[in-house]
N, CA, C and O atoms as a GROMACS GRO file, in nm:
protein
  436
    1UNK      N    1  -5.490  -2.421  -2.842
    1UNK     CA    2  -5.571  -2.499  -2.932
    1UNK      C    3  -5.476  -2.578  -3.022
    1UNK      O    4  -5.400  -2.520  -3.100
    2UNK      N    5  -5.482  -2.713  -3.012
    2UNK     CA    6  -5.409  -2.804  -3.130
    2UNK      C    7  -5.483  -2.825  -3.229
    2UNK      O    8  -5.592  -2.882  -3.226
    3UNK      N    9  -5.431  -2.782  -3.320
    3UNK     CA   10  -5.525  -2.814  -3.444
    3UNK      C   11  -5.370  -2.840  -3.555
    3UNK      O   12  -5.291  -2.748  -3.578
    4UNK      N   13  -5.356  -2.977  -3.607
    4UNK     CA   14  -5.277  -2.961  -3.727
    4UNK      C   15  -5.254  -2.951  -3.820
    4UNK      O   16  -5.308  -3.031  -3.896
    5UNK      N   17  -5.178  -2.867  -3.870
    5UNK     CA   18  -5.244  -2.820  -4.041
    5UNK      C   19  -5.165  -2.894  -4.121
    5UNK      O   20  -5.055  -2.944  -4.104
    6UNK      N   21  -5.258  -2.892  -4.235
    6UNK     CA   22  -5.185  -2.970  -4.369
    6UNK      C   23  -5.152  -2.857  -4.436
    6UNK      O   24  -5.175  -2.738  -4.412
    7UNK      N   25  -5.070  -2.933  -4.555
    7UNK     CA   26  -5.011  -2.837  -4.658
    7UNK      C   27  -5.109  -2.694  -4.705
    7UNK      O   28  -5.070  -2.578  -4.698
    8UNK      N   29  -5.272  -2.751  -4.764
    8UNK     CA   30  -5.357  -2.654  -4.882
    8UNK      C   31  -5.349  -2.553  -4.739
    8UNK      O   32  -5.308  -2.439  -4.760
    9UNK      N   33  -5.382  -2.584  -4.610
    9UNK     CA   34  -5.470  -2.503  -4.477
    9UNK      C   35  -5.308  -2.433  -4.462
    9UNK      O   36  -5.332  -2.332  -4.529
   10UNK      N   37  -5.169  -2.417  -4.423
   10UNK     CA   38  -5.153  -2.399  -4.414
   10UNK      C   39  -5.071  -2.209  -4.538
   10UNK      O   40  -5.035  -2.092  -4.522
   11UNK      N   41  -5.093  -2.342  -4.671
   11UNK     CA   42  -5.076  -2.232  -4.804
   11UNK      C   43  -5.192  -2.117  -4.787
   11UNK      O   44  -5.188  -2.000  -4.826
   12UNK      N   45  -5.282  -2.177  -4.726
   12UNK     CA   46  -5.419  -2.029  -4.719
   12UNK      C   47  -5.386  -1.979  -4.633
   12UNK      O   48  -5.408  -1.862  -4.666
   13UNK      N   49  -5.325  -1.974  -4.492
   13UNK     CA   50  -5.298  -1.920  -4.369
   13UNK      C   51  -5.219  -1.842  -4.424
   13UNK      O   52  -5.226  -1.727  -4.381
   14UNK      N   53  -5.121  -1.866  -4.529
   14UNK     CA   54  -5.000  -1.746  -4.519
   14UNK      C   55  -5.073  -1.676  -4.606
   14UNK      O   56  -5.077  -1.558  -4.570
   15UNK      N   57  -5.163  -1.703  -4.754
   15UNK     CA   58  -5.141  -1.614  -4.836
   15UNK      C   59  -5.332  -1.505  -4.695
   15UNK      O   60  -5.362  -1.385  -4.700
   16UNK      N   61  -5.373  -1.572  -4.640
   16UNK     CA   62  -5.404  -1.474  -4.582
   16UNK      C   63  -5.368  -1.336  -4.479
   16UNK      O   64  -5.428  -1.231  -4.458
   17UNK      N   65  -5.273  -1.379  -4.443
   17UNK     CA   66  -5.167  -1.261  -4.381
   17UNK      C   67  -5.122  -1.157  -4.483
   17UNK      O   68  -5.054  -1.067  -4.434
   18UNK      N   69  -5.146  -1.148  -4.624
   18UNK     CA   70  -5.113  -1.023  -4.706
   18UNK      C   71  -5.184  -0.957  -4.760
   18UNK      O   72  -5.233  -0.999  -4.865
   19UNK      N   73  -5.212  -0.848  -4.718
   19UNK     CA   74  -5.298  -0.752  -4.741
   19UNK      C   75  -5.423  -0.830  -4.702
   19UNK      O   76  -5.438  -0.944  -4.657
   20UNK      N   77  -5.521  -0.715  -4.738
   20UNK     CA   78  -5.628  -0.718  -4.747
   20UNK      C   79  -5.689  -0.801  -4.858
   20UNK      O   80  -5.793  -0.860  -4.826
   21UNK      N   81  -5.656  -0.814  -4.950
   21UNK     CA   82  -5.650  -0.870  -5.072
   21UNK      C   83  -5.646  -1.011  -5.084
   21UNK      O   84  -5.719  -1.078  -5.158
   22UNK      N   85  -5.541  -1.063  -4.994
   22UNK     CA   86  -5.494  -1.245  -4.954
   22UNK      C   87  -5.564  -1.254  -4.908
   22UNK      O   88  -5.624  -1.355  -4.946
   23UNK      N   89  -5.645  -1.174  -4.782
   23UNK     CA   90  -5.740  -1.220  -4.692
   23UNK      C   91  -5.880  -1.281  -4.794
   23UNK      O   92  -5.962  -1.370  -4.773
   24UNK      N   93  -5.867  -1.224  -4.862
   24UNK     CA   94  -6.010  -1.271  -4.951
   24UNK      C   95  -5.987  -1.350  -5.008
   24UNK      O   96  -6.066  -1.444  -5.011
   25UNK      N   97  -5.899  -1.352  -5.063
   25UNK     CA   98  -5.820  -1.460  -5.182
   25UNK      C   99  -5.847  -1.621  -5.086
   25UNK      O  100  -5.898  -1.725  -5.127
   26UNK      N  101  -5.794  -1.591  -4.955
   26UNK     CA  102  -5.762  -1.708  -4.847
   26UNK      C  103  -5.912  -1.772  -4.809
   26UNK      O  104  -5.932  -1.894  -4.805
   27UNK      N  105  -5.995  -1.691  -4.788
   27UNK     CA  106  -6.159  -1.719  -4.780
   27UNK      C  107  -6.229  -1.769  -4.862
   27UNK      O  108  -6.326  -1.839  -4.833
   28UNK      N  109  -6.169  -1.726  -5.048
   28UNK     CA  110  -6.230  -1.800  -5.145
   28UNK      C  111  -6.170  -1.927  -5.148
   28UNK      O  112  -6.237  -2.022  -5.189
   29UNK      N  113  -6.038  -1.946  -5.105
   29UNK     CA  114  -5.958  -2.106  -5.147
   29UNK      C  115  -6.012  -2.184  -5.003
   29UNK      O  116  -6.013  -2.304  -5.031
   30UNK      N  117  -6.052  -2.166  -4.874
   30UNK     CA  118  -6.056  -2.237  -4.817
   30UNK      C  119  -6.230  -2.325  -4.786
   30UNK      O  120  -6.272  -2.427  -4.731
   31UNK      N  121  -6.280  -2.218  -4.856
   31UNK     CA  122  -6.444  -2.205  -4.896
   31UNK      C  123  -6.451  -2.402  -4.908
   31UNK      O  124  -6.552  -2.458  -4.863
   32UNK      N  125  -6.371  -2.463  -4.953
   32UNK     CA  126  -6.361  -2.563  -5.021
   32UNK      C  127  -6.321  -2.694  -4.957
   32UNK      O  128  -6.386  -2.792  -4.995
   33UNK      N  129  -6.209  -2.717  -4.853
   33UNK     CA  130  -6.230  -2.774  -4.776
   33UNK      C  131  -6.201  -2.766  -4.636
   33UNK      O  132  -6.175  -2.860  -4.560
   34UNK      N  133  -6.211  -2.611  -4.604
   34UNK     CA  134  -6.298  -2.578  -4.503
   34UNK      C  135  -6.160  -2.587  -4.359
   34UNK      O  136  -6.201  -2.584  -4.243
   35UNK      N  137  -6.049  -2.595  -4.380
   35UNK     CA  138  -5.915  -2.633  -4.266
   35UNK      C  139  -5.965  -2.534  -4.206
   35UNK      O  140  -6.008  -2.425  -4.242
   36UNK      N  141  -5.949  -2.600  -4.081
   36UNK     CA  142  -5.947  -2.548  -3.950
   36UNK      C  143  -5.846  -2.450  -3.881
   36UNK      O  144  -5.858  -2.354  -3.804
   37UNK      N  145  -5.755  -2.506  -3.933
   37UNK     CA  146  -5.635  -2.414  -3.949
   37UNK      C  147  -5.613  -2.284  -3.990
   37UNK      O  148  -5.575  -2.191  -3.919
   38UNK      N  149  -5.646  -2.280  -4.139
   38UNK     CA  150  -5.652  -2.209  -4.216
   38UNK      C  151  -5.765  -2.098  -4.150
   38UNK      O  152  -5.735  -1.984  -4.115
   39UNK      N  153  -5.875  -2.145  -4.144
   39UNK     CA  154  -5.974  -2.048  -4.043
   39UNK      C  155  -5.974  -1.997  -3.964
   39UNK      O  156  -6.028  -1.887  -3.956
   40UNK      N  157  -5.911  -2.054  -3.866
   40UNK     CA  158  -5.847  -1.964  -3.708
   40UNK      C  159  -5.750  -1.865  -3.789
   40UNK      O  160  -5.758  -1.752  -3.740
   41UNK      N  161  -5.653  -1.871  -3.907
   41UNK     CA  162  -5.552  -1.775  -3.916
   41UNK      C  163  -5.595  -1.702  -4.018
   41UNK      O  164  -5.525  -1.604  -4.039
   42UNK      N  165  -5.691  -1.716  -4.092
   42UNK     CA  166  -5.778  -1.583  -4.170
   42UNK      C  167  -5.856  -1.505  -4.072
   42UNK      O  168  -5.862  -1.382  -4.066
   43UNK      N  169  -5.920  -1.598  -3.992
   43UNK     CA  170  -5.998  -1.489  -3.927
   43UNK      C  171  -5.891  -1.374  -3.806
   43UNK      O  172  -5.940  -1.267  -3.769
   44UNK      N  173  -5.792  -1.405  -3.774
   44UNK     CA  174  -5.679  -1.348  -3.742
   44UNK      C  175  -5.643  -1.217  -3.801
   44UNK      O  176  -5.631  -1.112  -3.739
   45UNK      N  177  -5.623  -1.240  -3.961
   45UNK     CA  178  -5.556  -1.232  -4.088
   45UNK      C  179  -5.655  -1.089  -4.069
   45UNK      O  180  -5.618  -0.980  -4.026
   46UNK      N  181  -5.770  -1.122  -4.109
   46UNK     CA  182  -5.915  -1.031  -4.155
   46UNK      C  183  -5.934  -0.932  -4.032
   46UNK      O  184  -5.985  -0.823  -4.058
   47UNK      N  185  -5.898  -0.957  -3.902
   47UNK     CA  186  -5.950  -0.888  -3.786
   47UNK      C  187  -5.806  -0.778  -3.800
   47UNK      O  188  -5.823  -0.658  -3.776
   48UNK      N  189  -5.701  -0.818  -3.831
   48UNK     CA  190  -5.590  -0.736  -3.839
   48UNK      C  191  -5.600  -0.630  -3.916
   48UNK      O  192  -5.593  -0.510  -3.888
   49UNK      N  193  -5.619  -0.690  -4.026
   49UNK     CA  194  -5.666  -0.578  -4.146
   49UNK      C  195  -5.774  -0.482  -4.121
   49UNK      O  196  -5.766  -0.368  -4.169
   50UNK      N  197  -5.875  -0.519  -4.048
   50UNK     CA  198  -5.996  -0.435  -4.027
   50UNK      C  199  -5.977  -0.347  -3.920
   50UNK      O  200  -6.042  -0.244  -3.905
   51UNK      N  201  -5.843  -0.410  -3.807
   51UNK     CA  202  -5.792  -0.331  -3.708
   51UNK      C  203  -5.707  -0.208  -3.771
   51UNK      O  204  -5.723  -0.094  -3.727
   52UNK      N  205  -5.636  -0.229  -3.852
   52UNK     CA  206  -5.542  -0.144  -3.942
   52UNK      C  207  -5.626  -0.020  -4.019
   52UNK      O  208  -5.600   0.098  -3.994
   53UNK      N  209  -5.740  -0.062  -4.124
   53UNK     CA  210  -5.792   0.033  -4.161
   53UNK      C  211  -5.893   0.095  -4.081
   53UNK      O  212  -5.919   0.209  -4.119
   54UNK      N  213  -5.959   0.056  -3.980
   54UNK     CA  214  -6.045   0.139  -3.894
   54UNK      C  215  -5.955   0.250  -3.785
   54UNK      O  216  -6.002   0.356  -3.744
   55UNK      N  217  -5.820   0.199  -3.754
   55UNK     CA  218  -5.749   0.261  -3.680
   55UNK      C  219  -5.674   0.379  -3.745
   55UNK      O  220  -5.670   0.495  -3.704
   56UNK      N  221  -5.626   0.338  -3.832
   56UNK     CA  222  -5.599   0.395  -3.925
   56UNK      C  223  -5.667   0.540  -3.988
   56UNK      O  224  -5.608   0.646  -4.007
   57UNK      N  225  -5.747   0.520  -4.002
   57UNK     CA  226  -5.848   0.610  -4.066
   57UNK      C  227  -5.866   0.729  -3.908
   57UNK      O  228  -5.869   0.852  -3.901
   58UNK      N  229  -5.874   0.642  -3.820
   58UNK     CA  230  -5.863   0.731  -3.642
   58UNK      C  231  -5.722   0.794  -3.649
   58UNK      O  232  -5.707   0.916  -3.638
   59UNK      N  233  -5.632   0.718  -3.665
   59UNK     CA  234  -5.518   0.790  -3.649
   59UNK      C  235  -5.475   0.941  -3.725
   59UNK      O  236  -5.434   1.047  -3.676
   60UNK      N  237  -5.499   0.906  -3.848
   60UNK     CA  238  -5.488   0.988  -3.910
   60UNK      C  239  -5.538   1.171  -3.919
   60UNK      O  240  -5.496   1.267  -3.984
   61UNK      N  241  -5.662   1.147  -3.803
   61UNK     CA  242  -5.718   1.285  -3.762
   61UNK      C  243  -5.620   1.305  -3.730
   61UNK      O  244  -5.554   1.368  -3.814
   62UNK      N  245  -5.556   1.274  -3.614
   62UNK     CA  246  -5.422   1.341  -3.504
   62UNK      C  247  -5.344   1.404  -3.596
   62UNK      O  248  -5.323   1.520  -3.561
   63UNK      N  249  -5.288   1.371  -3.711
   63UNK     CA  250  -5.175   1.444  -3.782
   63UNK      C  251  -5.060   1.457  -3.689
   63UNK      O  252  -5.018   1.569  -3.661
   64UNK      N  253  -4.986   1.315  -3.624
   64UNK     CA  254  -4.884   1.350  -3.477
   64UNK      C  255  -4.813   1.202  -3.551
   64UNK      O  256  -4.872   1.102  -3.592
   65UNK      N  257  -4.658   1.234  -3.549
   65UNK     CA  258  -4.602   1.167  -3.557
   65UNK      C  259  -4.603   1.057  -3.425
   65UNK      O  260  -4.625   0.939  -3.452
   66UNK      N  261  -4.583   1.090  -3.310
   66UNK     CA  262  -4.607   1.001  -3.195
   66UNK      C  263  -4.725   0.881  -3.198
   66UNK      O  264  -4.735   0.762  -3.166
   67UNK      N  265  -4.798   0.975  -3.249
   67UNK     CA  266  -4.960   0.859  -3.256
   67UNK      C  267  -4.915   0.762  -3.349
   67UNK      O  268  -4.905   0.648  -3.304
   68UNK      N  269  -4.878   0.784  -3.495
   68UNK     CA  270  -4.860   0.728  -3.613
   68UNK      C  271  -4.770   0.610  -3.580
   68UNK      O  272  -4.799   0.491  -3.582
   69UNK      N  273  -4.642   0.676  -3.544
   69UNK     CA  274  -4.535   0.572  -3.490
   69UNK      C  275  -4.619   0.441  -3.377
   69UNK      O  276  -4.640   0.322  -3.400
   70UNK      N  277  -4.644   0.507  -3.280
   70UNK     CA  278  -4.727   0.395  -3.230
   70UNK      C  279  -4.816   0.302  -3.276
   70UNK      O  280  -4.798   0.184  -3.247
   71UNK      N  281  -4.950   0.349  -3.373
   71UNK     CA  282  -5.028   0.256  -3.419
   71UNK      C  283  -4.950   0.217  -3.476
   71UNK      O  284  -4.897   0.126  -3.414
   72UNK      N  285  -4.897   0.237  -3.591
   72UNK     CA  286  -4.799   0.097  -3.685
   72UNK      C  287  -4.687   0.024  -3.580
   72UNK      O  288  -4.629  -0.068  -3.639
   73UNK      N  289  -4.650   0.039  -3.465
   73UNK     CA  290  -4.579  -0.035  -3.405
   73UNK      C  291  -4.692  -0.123  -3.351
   73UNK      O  292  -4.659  -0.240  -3.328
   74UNK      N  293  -4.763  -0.105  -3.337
   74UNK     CA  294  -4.942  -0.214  -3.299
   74UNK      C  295  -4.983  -0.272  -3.352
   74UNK      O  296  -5.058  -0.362  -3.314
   75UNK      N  297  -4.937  -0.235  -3.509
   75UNK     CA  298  -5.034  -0.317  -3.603
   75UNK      C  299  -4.928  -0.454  -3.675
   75UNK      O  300  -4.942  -0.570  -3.715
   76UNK      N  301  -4.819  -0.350  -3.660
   76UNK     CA  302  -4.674  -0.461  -3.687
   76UNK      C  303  -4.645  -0.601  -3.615
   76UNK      O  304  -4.616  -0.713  -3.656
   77UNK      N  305  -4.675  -0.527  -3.445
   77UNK     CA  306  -4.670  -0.631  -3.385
   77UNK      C  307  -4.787  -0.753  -3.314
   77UNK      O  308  -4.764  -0.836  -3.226
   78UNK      N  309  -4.914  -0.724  -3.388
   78UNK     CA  310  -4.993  -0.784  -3.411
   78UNK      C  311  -4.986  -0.878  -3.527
   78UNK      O  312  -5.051  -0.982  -3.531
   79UNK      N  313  -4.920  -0.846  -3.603
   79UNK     CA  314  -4.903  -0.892  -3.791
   79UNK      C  315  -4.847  -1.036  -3.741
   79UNK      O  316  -4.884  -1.152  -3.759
   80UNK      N  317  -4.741  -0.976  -3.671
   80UNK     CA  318  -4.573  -1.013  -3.654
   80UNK      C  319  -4.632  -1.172  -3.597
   80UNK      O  320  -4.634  -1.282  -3.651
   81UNK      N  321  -4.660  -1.141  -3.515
   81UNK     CA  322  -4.753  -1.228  -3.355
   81UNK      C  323  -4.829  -1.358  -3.448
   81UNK      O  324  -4.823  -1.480  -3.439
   82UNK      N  325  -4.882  -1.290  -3.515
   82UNK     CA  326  -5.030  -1.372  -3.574
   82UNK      C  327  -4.921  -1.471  -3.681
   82UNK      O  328  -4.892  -1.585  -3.643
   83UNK      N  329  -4.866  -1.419  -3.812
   83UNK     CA  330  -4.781  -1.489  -3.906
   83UNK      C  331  -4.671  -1.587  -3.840
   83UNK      O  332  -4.658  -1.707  -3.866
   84UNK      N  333  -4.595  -1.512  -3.751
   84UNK     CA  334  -4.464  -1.601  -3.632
   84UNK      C  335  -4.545  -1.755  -3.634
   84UNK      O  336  -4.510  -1.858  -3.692
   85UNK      N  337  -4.695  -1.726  -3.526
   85UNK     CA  338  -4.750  -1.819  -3.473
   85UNK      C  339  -4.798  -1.933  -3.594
   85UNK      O  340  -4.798  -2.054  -3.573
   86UNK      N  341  -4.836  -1.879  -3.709
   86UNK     CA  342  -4.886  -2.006  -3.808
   86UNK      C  343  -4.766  -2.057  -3.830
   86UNK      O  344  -4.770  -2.180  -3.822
   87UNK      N  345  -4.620  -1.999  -3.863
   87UNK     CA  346  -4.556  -2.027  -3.931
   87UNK      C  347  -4.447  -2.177  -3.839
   87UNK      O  348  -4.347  -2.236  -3.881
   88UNK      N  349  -4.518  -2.193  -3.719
   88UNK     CA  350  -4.516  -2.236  -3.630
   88UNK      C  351  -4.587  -2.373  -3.619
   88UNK      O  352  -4.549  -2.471  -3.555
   89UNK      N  353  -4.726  -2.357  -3.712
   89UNK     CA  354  -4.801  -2.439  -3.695
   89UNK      C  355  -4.961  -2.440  -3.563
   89UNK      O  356  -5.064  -2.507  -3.556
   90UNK      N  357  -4.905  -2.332  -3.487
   90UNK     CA  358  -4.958  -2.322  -3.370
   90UNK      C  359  -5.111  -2.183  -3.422
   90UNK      O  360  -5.129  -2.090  -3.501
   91UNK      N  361  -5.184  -2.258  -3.310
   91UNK     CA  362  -5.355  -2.171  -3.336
   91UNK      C  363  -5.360  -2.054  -3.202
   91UNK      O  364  -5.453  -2.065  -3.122
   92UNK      N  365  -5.272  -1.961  -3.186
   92UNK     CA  366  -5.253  -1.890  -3.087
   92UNK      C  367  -5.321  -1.737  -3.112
   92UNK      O  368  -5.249  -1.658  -3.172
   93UNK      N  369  -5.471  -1.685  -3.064
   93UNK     CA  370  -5.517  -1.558  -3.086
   93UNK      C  371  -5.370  -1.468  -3.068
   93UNK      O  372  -5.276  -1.500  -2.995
   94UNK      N  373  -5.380  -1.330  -3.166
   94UNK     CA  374  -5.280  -1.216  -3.146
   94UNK      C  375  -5.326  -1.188  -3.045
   94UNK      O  376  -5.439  -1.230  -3.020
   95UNK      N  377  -5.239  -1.091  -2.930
   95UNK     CA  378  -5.275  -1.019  -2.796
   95UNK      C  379  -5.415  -0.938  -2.837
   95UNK      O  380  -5.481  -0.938  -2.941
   96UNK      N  381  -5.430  -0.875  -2.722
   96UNK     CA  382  -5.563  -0.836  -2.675
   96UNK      C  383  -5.695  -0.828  -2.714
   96UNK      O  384  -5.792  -0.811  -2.640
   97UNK      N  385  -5.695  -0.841  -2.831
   97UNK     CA  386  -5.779  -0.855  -3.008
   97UNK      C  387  -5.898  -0.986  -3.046
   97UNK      O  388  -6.019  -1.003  -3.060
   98UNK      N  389  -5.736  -1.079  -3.050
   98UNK     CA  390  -5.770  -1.227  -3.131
   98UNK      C  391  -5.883  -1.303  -3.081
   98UNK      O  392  -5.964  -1.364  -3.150
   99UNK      N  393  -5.881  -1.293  -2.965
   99UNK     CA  394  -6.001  -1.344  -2.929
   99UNK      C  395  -6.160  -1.336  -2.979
   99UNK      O  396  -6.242  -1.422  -3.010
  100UNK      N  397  -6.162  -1.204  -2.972
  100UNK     CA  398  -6.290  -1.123  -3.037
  100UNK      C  399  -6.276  -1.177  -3.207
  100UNK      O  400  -6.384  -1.196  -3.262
  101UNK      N  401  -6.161  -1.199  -3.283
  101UNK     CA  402  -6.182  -1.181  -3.365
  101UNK      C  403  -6.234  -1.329  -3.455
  101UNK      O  404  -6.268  -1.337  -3.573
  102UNK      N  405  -6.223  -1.443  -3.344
  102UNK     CA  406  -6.256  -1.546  -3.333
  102UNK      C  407  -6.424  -1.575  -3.310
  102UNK      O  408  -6.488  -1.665  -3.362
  103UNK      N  409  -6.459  -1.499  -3.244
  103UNK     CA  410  -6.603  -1.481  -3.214
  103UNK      C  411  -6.681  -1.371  -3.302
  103UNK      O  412  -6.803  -1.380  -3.320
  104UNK      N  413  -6.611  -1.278  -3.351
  104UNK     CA  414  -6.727  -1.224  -3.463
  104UNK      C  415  -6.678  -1.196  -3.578
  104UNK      O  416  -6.693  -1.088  -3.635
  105UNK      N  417  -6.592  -1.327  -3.638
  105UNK     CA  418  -6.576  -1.350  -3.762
  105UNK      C  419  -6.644  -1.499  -3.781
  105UNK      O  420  -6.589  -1.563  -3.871
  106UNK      N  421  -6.703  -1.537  -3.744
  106UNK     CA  422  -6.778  -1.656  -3.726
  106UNK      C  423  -6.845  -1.714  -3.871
  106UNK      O  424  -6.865  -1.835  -3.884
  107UNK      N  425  -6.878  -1.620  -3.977
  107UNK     CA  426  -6.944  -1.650  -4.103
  107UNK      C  427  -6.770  -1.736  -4.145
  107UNK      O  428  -6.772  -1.859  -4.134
  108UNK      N  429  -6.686  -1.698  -4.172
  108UNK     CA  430  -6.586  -1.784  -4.221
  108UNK      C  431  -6.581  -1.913  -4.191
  108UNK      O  432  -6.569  -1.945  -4.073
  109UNK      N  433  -6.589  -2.008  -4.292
  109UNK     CA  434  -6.612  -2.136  -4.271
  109UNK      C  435  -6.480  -2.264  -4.328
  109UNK      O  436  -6.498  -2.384  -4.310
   0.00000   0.00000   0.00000
């Protein structure tokens, strides 16, 4: 997907990649004029985060270092994937995920 971002779309793309917190922050600033850009990489941003604490919260039954190590090597390199790619300029879903997260984050505008 080519989509090119300007400066404000791309300032919301990053501060949505931090925490959970940017992600909202990034949804209230783009509320406004609406980059396209910026939208494909919050809703990215938001699906990561929601991947992190729902998994998260799973992982944590196990009490296994093996499991632990793995999900955060998943969630890292999902992070990694998604931020690399804006910082790039480029509208590229994270692996196996992004897609979905494109289709039912859809209220973000």
């Amino acid at each position: 997907m080519e989509i090119r971002p300007e400066k404000q779309g791309k300032t919301n793309a990053i501060i949505g990649y931090i925490t959970i917190f940017g992600t909202v922050i990034a949804i209230i600033l783009n509320m406004d004029k609406q980059n396209p850009f910026a939208r494909f990489h919050i809703r990215q941003a938001l699906g990561i985060n929601i991947t992190y604490l729902l998994l998260g919260t799973l992982v944590s039954y196990f009490n296994s270092w093996g499991v632990s190590t793995a999900f955060y090597i998943f969630i890292s390199v999902l992070w990694f994937y998604g931020f690399i790619t804006m910082l790039q300029d480029k509208c590229s879903p994270v692996p196996f995920i992004g897609p979905y997260f494109q289709k039912w984050f859809t209220f973000i505008k």
